[in-house]
Backbone as a chain_set.jsonl record, in Angstrom:
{"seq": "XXXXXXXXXXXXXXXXXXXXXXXXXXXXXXXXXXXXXXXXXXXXXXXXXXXXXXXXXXXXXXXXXXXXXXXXX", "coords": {"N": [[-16.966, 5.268, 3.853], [-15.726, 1.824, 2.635], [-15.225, -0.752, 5.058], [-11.728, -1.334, 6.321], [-9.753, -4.758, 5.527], [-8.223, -6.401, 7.37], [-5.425, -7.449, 5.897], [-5.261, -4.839, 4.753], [-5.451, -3.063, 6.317], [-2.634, -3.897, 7.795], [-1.029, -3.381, 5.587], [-1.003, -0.666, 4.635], [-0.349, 0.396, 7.007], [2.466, -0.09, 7.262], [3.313, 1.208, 5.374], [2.655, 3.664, 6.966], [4.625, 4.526, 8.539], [7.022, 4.859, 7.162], [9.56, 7.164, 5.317], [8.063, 9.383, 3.308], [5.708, 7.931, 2.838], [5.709, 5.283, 1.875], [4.644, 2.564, 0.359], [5.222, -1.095, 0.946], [6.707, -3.735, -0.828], [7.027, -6.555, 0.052], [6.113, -7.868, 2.677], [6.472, -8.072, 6.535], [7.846, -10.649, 6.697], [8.976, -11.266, 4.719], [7.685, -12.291, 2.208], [5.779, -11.603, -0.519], [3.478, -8.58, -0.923], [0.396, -9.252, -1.315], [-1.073, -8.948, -4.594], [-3.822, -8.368, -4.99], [-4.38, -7.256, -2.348], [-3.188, -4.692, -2.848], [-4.267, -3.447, -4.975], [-6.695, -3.299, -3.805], [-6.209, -0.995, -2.081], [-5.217, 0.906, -3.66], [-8.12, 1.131, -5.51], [-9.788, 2.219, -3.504], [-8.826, 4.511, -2.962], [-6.697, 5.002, -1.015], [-4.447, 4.642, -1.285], [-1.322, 5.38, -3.65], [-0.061, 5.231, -7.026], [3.204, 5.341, -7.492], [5.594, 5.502, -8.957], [6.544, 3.515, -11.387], [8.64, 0.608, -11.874], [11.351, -0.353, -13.719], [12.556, -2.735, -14.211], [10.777, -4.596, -13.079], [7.646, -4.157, -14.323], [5.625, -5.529, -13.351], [5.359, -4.967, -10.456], [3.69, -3.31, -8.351], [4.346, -0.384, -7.699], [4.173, 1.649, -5.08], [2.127, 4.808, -2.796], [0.955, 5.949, 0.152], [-1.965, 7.555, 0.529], [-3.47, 10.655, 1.663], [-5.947, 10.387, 2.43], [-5.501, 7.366, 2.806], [-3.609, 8.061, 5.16], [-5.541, 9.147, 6.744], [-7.537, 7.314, 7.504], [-6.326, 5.652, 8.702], [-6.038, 6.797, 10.966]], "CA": [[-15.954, 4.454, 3.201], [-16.0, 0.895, 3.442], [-14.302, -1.307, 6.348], [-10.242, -1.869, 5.833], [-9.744, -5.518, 5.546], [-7.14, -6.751, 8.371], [-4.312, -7.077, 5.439], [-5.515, -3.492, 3.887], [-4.964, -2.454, 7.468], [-1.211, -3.976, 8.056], [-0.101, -3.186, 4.21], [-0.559, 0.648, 5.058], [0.567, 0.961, 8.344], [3.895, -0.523, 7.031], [3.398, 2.905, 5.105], [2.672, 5.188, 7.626], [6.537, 5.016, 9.287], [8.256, 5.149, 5.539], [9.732, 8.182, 4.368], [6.992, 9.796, 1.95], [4.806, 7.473, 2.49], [6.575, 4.135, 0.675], [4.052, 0.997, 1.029], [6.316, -2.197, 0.828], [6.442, -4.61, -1.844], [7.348, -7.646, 1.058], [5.645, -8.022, 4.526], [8.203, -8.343, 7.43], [8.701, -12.253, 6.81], [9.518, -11.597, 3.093], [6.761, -12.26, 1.526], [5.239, -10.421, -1.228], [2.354, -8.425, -0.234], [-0.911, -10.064, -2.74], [-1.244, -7.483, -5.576], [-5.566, -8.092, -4.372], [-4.759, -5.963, -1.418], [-2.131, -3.476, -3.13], [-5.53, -2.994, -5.863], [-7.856, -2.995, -3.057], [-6.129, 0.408, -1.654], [-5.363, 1.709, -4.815], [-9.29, 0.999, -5.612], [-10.547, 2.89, -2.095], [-7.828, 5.884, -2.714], [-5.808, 4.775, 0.207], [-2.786, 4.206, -2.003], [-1.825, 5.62, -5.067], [1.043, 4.531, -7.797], [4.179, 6.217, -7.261], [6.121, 5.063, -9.945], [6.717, 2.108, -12.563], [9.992, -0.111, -12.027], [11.28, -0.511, -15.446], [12.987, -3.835, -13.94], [9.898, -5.523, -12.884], [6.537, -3.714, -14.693], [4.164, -5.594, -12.556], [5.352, -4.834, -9.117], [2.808, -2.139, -7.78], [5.362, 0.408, -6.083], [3.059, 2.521, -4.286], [2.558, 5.073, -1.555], [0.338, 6.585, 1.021], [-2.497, 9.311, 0.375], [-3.868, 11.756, 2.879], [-6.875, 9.89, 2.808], [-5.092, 6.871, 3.943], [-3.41, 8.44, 6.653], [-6.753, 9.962, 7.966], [-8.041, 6.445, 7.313], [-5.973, 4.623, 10.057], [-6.276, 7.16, 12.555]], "C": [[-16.013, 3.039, 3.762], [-14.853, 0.947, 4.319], [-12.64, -1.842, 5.811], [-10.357, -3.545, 6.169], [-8.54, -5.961, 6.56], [-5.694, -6.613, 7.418], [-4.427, -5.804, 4.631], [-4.877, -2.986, 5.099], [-3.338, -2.359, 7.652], [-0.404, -3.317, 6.824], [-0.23, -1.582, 4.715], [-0.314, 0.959, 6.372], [2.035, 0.409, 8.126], [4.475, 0.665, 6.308], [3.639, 3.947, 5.851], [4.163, 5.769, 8.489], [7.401, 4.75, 8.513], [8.093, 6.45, 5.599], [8.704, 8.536, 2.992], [5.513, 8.508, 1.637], [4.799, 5.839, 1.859], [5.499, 3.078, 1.352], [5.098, 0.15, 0.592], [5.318, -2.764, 0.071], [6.27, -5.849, -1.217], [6.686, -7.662, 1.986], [7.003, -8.112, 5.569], [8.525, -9.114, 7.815], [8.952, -12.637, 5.328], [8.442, -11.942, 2.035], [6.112, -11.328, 0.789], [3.953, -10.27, -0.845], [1.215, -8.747, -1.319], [-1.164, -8.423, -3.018], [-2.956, -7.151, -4.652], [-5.734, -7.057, -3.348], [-3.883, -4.616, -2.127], [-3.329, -2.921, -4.254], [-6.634, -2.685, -4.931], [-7.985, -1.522, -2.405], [-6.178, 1.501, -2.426], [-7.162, 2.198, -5.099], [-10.132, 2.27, -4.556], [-9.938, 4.814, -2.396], [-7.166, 6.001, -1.754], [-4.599, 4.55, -0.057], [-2.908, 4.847, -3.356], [-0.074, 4.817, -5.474], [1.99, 5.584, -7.8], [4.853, 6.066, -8.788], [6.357, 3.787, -10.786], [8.148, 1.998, -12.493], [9.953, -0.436, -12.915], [11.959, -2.473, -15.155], [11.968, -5.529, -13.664], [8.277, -4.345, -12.832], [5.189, -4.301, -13.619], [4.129, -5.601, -11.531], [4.44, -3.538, -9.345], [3.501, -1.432, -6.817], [4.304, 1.709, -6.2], [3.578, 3.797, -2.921], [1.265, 5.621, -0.915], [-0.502, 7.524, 0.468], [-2.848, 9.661, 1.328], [-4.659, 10.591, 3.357], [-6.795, 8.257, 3.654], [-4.812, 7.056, 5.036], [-4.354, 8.554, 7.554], [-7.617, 8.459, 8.172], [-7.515, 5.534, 9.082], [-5.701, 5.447, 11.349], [-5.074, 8.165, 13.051]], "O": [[-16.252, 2.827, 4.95], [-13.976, 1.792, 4.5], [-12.518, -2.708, 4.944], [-11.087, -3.771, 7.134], [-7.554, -5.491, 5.992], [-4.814, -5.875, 7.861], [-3.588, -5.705, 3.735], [-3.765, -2.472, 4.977], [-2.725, -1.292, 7.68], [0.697, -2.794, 6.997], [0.782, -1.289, 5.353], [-0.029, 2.131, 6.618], [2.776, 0.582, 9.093], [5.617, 1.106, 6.433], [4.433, 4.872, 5.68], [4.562, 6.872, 8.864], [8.523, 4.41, 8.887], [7.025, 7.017, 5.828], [8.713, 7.952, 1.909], [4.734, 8.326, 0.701], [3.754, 5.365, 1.413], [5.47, 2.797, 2.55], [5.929, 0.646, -0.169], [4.092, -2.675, 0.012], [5.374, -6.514, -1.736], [7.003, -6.498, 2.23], [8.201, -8.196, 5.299], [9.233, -9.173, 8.82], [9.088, -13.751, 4.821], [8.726, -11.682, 0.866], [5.833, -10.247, 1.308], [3.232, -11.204, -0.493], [1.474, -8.211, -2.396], [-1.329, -7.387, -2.374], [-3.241, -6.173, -3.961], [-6.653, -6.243, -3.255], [-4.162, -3.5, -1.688], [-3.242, -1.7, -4.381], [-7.472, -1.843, -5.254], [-9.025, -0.903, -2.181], [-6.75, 2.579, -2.262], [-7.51, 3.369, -4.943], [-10.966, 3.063, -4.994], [-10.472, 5.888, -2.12], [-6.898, 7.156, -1.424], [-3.733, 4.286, 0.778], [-3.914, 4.949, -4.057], [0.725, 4.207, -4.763], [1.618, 6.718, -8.101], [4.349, 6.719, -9.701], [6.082, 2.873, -10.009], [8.897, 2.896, -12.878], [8.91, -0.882, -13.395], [11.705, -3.322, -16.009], [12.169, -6.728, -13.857], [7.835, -3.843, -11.799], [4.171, -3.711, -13.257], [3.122, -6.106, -11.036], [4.481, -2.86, -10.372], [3.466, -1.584, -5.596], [3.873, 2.408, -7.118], [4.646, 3.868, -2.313], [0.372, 5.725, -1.755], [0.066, 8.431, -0.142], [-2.551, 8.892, 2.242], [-4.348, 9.9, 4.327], [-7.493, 7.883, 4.596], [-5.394, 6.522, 5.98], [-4.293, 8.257, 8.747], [-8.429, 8.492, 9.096], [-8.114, 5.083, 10.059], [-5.294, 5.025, 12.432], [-5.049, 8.57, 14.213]]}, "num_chains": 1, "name": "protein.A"}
């Protein structure tokens, strides 16, 4: 599998200590996390799509797969 990219890395470990898995939409200075990496995990299978916010269609609410987990160790 390739190499996690430093923000592929931080965006799921912000996962791995949510309930079920929840990746964040924000970073932890508010900032939205760039869709490029929230597609880049999706892409790998390190993230999948949890559900569709009917409020805002193009947020990517996401969460955790195995294969992430086993990914960061």
């Amino acid at each position: 599998m390739a190499n996690l990219t430093r923000a592929e890395r931080d965006y799921l470990n912000m996962g791995a200590v949510q309930p079920g898995g929840k990746l964040p939409l924000f970073d932890r200075d508010g900032q939205e996390i760039k869709p490029a990496v929230i597609r880049a995990c999706l892409k790998k299978g390190l993230a999948e799509r949890w559900f569709a916010n009917p409020l805002k269609p193009d947020w990517l609410v996401c969460r955790l797969t195995d294969q992430g987990r086993n990914m960061l160790g």
